[in-house]
ROKEVEX-403403 format. One record per atom (N, C-alpha, C, O, CB): x, z, y. Coordinates in nm, 2 decimals, decimal comma. Glycine has a CB too. Layout:
! ROKEVEX-403403
+--------+--------+--------+
:     xx :     zz :     yy :
+--------+--------+--------+
:      X :      Z :      Y :
...
+--------+--------+--------+
! end
This chain:
! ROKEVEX-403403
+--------+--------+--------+
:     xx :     zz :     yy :
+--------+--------+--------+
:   0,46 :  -0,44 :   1,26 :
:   0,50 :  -0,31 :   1,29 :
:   0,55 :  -0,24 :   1,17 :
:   0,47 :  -0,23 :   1,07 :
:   0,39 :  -0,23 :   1,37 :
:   0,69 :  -0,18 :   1,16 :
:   0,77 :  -0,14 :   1,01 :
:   0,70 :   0,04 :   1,01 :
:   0,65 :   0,10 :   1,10 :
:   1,00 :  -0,15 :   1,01 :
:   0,72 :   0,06 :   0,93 :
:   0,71 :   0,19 :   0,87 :
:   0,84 :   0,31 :   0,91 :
:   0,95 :   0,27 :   0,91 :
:   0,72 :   0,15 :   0,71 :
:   0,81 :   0,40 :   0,92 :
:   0,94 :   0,44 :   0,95 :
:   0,94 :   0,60 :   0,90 :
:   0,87 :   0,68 :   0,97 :
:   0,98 :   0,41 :   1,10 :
:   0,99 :   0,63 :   0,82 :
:   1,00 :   0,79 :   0,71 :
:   1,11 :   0,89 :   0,85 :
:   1,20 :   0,86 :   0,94 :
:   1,15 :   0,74 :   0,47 :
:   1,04 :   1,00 :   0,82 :
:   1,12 :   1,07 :   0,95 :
:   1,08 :   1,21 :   0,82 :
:   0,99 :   1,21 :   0,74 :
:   1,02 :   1,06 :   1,17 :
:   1,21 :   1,33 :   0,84 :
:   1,27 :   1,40 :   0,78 :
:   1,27 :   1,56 :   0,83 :
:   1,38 :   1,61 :   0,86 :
:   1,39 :   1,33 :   0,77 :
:   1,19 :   1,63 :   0,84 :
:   1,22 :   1,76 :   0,94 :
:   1,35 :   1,82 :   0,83 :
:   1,37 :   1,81 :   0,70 :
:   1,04 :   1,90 :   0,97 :
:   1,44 :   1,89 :   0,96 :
:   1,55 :   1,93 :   0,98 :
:   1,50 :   2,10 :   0,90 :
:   1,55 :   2,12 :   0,79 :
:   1,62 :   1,90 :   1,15 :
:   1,40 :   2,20 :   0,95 :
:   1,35 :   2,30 :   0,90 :
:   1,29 :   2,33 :   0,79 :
:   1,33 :   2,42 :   0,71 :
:   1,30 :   2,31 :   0,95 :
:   1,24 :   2,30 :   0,79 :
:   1,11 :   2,27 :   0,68 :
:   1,10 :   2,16 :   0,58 :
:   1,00 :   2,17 :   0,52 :
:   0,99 :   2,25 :   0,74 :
:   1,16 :   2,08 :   0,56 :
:   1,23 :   1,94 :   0,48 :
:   1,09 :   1,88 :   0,46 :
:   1,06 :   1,81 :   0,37 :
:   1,32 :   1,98 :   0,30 :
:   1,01 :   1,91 :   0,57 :
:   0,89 :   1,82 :   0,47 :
:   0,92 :   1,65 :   0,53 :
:   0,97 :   1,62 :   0,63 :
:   0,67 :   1,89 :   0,52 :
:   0,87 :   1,58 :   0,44 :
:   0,90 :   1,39 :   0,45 :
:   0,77 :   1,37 :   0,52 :
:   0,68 :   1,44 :   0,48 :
:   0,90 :   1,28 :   0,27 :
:   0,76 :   1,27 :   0,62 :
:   0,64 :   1,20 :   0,59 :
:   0,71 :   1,05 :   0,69 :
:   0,80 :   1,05 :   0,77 :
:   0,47 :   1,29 :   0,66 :
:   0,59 :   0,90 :   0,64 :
:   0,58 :   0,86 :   0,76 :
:   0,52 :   0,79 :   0,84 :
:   0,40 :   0,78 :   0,83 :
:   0,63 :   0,84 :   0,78 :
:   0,58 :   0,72 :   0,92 :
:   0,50 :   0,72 :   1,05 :
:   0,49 :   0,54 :   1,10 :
:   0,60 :   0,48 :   1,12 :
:   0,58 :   0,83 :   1,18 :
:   0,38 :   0,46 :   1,11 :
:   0,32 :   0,33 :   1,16 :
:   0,37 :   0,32 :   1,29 :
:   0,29 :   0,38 :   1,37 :
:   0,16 :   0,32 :   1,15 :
:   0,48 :   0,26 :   1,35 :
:   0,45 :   0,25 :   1,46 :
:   0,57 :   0,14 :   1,51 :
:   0,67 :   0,11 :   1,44 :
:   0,43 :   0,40 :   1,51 :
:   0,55 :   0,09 :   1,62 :
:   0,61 :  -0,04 :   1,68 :
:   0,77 :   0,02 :   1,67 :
:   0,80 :   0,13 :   1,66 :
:   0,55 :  -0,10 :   1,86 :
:   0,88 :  -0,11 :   1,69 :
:   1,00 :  -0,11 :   1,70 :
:   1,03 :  -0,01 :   1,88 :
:   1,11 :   0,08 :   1,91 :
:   1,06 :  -0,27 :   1,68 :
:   0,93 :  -0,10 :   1,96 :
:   0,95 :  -0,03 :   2,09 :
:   0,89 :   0,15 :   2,13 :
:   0,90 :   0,20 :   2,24 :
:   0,88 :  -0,14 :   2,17 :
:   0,84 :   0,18 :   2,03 :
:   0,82 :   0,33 :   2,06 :
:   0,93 :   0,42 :   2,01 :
:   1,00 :   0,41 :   1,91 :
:   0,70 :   0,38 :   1,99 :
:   0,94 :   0,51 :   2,11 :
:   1,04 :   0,61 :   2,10 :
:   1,05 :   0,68 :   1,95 :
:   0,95 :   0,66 :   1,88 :
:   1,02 :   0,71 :   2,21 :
:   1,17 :   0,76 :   1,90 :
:   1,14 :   0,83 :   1,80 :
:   1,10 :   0,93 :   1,83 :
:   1,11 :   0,99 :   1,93 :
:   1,23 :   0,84 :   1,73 :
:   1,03 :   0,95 :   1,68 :
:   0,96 :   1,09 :   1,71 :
:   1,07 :   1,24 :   1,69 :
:   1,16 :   1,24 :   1,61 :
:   0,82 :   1,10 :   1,60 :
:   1,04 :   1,34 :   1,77 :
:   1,13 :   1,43 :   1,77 :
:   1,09 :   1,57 :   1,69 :
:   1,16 :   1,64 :   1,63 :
:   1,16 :   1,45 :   1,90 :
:   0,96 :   1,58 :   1,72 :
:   0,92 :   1,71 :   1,64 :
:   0,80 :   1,71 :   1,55 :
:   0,69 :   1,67 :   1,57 :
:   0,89 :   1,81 :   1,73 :
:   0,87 :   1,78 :   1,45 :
:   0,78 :   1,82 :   1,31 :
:   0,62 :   1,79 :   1,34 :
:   0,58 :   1,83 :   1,45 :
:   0,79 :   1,99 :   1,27 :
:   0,52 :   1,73 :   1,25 :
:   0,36 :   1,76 :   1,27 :
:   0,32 :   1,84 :   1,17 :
:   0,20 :   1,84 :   1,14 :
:   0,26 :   1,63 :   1,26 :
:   0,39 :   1,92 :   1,10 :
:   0,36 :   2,03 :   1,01 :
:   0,34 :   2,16 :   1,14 :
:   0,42 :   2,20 :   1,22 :
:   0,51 :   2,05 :   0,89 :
:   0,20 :   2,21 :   1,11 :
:   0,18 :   2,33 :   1,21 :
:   0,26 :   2,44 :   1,19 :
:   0,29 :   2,48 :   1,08 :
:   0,06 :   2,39 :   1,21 :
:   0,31 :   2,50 :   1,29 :
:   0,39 :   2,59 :   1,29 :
:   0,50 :   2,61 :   1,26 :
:   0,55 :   2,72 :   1,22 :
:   0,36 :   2,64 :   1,27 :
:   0,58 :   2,48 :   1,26 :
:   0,70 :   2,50 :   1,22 :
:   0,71 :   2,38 :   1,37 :
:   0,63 :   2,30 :   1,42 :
:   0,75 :   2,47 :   1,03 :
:   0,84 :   2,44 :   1,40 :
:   0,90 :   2,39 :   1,57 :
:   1,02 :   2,31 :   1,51 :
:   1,10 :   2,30 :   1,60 :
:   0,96 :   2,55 :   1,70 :
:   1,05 :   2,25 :   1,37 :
:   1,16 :   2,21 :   1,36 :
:   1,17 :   2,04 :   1,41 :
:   1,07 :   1,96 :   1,40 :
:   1,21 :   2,26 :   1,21 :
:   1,31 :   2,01 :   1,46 :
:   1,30 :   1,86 :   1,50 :
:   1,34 :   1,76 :   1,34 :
:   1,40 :   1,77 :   1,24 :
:   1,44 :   1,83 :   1,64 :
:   1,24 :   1,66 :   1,42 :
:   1,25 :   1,56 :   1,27 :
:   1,39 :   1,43 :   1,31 :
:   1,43 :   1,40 :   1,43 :
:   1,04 :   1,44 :   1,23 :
:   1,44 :   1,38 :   1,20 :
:   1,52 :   1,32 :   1,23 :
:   1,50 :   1,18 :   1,11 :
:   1,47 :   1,19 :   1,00 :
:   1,64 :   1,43 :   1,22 :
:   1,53 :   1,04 :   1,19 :
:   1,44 :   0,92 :   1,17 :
:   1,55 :   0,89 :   1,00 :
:   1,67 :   0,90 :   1,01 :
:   1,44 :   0,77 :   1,33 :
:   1,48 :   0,87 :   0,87 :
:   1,54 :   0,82 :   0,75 :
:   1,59 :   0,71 :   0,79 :
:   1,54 :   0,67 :   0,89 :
:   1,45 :   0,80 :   0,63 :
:   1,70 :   0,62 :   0,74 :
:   1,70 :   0,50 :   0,69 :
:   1,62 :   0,39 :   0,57 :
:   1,64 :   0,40 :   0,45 :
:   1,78 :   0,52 :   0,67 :
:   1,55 :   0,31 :   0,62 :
:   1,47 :   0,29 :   0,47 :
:   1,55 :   0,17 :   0,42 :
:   1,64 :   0,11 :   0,48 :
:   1,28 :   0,23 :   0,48 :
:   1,50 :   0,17 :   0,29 :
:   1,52 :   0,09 :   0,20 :
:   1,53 :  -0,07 :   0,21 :
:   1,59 :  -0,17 :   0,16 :
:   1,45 :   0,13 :   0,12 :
:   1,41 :  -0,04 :   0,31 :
:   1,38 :  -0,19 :   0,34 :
:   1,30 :  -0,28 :   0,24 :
:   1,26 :  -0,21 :   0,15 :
:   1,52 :  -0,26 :   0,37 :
:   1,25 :  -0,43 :   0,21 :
:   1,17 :  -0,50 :   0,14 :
:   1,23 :  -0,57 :   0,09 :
:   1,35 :  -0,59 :   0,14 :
:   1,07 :  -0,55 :   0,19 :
:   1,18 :  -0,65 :  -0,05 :
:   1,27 :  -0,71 :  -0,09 :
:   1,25 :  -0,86 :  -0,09 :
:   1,20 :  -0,91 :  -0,19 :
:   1,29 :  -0,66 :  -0,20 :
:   1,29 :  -0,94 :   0,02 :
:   1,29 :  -1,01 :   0,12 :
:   1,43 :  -1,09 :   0,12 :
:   1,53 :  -1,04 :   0,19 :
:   1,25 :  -0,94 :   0,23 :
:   1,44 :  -1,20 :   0,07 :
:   1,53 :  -1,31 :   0,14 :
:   1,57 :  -1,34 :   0,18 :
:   1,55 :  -1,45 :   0,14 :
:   1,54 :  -1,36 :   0,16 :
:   1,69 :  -1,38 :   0,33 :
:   1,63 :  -1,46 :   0,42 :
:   1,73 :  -1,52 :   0,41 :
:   1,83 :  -1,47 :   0,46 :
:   1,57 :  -1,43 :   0,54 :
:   1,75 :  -1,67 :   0,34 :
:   1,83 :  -1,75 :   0,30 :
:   1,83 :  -1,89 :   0,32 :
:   1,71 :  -1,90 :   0,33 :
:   1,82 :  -1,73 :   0,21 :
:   1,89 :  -2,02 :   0,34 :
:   1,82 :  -2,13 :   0,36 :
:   1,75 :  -2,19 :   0,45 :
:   1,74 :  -2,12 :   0,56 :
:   1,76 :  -2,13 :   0,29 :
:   1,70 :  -2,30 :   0,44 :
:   1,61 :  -2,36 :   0,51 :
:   1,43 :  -2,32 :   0,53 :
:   1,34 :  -2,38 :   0,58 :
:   1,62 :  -2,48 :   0,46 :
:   1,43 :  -2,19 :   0,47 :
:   1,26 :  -2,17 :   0,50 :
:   1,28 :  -1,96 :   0,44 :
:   1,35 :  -1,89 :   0,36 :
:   1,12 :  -2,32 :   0,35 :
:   1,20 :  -1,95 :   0,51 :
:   1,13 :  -1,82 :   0,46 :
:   1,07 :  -1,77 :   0,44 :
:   1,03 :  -1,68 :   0,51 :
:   1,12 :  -1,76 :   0,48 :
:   1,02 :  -1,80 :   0,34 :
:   0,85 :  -1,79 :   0,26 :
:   0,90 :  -1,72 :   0,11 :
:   1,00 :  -1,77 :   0,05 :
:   0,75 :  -1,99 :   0,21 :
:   0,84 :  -1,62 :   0,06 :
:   0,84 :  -1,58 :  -0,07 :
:   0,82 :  -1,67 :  -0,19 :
:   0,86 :  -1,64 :  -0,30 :
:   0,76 :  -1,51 :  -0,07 :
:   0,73 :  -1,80 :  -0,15 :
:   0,75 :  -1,90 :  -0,26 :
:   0,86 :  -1,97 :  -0,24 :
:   0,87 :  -2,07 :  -0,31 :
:   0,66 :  -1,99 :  -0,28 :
:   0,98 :  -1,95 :  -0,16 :
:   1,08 :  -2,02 :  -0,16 :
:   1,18 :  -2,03 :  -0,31 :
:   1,24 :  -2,12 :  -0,36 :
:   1,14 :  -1,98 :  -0,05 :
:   1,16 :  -1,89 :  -0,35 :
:   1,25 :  -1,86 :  -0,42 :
:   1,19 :  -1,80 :  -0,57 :
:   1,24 :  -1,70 :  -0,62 :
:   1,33 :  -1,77 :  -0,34 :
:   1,08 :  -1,87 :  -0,63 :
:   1,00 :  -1,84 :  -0,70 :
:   1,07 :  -1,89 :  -0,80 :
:   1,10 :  -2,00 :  -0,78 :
:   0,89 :  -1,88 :  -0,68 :
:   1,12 :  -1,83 :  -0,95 :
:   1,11 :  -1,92 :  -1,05 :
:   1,11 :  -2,07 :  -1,14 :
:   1,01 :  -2,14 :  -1,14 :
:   1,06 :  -1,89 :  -1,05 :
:   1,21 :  -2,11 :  -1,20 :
:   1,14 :  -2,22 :  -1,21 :
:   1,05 :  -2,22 :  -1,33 :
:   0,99 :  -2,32 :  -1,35 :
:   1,24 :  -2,34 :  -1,21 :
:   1,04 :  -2,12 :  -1,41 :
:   0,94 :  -2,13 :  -1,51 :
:   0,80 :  -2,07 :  -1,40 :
:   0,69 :  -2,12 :  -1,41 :
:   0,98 :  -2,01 :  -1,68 :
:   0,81 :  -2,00 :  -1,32 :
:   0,64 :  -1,99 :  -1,24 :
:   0,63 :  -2,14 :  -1,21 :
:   0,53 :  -2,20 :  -1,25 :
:   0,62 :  -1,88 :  -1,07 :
:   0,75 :  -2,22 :  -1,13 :
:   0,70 :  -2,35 :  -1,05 :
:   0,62 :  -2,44 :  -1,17 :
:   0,52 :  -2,50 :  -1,15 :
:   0,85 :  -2,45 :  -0,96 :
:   0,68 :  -2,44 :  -1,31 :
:   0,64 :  -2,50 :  -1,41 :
:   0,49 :  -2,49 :  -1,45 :
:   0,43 :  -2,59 :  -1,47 :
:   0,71 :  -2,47 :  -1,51 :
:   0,43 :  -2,35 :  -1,46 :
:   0,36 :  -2,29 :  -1,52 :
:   0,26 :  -2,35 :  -1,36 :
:   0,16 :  -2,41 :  -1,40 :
:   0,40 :  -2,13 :  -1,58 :
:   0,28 :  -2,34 :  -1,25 :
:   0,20 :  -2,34 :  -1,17 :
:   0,16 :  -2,52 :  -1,12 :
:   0,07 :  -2,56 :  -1,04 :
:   0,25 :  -2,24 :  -1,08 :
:   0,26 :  -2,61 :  -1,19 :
:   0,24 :  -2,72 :  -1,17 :
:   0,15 :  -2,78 :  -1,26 :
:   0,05 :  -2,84 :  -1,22 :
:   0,35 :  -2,78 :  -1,17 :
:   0,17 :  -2,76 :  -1,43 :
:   0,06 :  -2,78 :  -1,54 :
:  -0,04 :  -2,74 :  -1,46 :
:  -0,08 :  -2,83 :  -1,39 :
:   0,06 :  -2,70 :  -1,69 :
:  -0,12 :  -2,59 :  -1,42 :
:  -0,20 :  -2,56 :  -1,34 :
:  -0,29 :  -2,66 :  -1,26 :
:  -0,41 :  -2,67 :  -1,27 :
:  -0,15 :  -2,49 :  -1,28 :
:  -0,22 :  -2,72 :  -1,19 :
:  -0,28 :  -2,80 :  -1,06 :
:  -0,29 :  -2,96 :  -1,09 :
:  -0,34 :  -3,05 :  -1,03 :
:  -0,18 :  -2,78 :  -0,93 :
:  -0,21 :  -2,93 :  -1,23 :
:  -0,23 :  -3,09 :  -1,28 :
:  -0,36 :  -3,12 :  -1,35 :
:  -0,43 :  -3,22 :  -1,34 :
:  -0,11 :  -3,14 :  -1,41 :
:  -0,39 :  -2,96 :  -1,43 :
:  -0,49 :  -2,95 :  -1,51 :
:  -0,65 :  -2,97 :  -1,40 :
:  -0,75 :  -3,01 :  -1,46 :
:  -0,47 :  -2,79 :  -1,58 :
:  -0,65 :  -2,95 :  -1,31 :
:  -0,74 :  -2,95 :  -1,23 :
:  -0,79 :  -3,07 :  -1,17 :
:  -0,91 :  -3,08 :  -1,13 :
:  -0,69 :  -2,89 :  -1,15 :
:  -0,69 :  -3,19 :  -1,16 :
:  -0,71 :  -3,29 :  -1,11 :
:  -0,83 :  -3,39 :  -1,22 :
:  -0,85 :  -3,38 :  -1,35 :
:  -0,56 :  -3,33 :  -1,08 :
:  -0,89 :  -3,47 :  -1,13 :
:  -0,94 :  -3,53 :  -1,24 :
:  -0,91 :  -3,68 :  -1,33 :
:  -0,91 :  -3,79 :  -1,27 :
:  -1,05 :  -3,53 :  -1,20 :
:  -0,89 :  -3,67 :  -1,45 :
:  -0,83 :  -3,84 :  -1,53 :
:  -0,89 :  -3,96 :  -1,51 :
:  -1,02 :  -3,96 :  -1,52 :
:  -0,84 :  -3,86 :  -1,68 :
:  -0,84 :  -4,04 :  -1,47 :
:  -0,86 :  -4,14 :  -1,50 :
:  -0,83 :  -4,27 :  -1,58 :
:  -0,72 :  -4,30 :  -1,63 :
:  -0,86 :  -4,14 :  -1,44 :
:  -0,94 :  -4,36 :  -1,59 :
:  -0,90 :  -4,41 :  -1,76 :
:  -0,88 :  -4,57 :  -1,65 :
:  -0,97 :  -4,62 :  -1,57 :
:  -1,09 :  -4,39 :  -1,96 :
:  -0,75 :  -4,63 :  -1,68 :
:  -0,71 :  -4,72 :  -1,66 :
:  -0,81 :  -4,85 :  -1,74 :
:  -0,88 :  -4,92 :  -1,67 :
:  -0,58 :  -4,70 :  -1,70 :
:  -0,80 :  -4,84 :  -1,85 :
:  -0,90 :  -4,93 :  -1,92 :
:  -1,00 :  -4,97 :  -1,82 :
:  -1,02 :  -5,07 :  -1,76 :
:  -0,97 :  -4,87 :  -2,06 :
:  -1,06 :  -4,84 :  -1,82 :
:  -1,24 :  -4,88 :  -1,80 :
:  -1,24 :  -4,92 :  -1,67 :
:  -1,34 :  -4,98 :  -1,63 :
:  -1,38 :  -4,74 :  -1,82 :
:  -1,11 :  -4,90 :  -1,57 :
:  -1,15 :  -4,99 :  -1,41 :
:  -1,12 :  -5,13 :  -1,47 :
:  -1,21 :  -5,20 :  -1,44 :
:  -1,04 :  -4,94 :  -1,25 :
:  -1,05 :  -5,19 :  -1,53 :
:  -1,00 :  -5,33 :  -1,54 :
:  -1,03 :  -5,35 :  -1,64 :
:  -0,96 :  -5,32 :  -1,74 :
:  -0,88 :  -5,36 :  -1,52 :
:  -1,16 :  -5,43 :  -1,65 :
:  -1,24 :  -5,46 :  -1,76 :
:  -1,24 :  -5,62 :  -1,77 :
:  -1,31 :  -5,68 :  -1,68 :
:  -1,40 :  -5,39 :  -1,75 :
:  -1,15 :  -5,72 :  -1,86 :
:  -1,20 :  -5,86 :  -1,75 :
:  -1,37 :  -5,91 :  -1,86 :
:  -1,41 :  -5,91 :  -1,97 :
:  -1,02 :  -6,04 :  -1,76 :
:  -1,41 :  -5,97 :  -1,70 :
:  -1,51 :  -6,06 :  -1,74 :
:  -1,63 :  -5,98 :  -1,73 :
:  -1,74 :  -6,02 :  -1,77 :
:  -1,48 :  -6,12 :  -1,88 :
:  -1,62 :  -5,85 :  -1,67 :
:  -1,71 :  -5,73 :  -1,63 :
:  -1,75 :  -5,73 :  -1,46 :
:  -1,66 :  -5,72 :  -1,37 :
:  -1,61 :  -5,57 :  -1,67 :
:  -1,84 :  -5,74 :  -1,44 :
:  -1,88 :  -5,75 :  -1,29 :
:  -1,87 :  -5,84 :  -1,25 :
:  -1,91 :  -5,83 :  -1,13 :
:  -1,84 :  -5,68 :  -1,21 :
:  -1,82 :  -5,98 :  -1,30 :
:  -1,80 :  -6,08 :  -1,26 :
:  -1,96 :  -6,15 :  -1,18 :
:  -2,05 :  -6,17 :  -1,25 :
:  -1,74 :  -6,15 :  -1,38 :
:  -1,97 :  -6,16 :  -1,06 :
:  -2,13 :  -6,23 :  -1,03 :
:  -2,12 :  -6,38 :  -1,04 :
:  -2,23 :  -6,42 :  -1,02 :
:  -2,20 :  -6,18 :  -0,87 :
:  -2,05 :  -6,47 :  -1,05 :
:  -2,07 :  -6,62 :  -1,09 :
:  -2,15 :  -6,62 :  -1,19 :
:  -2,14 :  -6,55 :  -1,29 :
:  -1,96 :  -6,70 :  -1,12 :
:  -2,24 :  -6,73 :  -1,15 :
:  -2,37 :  -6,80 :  -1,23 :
:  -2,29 :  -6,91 :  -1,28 :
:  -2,23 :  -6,97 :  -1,19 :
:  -2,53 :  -6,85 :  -1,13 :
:  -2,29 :  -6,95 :  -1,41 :
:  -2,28 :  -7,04 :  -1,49 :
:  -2,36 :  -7,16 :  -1,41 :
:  -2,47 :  -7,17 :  -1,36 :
:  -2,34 :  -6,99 :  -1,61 :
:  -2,21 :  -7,29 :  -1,43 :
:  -2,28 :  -7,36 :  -1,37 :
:  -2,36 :  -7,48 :  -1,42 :
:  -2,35 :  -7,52 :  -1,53 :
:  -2,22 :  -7,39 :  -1,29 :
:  -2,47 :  -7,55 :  -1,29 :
:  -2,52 :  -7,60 :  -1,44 :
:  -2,47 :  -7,78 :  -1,42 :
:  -2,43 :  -7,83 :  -1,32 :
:  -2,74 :  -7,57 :  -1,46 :
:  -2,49 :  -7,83 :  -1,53 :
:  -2,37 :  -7,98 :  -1,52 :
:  -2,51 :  -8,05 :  -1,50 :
:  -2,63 :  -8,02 :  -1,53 :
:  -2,24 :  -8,05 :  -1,70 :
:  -2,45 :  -8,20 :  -1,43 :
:  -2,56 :  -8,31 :  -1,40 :
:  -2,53 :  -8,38 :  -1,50 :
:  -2,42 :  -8,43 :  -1,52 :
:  -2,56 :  -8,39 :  -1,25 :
:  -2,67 :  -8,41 :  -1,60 :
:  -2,62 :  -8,51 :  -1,70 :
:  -2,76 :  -8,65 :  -1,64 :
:  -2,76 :  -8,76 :  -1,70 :
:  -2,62 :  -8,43 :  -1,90 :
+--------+--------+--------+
! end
């Protein structure tokens, strides 16, 4: 549900107002005692994208954030040491065998 700035025509006071696309505008001032009708702003609107194949705010992020946030997640992961899984002649369970002389 958008925001919506409404403007009395009398009394210039601003304010605004939370409310669904499907509710009516509002017509008169909530400043007491003043009877003047309010009249709905145009806003500015957000600063929002909508471009492409997706619409997500990370769509369009930086590529020094994507960088900075990739080291990040790399840093996290944990190393592994090639060496120490492939050790030969390590874990091997054959018993030496024994010769019939």
């Amino acid at each position: 549900m958008p925001n919506y700035d409404y403007k009395c025509q009398t009394c210039d006071h601003v304010f605004e107002v939370f409310q669904s696309m499907n509710d009516p505008k509002l017509e008169d001032c909530p400043v007491e005692g003043c009877e003047g009708k309010v009249k709905r702003l145009l806003g500015t609107g957000a600063g929002v994208i909508f471009k492409g194949g997706g619409f997500y705010e990370t769509d369009y992020r930086s590529q020094s954030y994507k960088d900075g946030a990739k080291k990040e997640s790399d840093a996290g992961k944990p190393k592994t040491d090639a060496k120490a899984e492939s050790k030969p002649g390590s874990g091997s369970s054959t018993a030496p065998s024994k010769s019939k002389d």
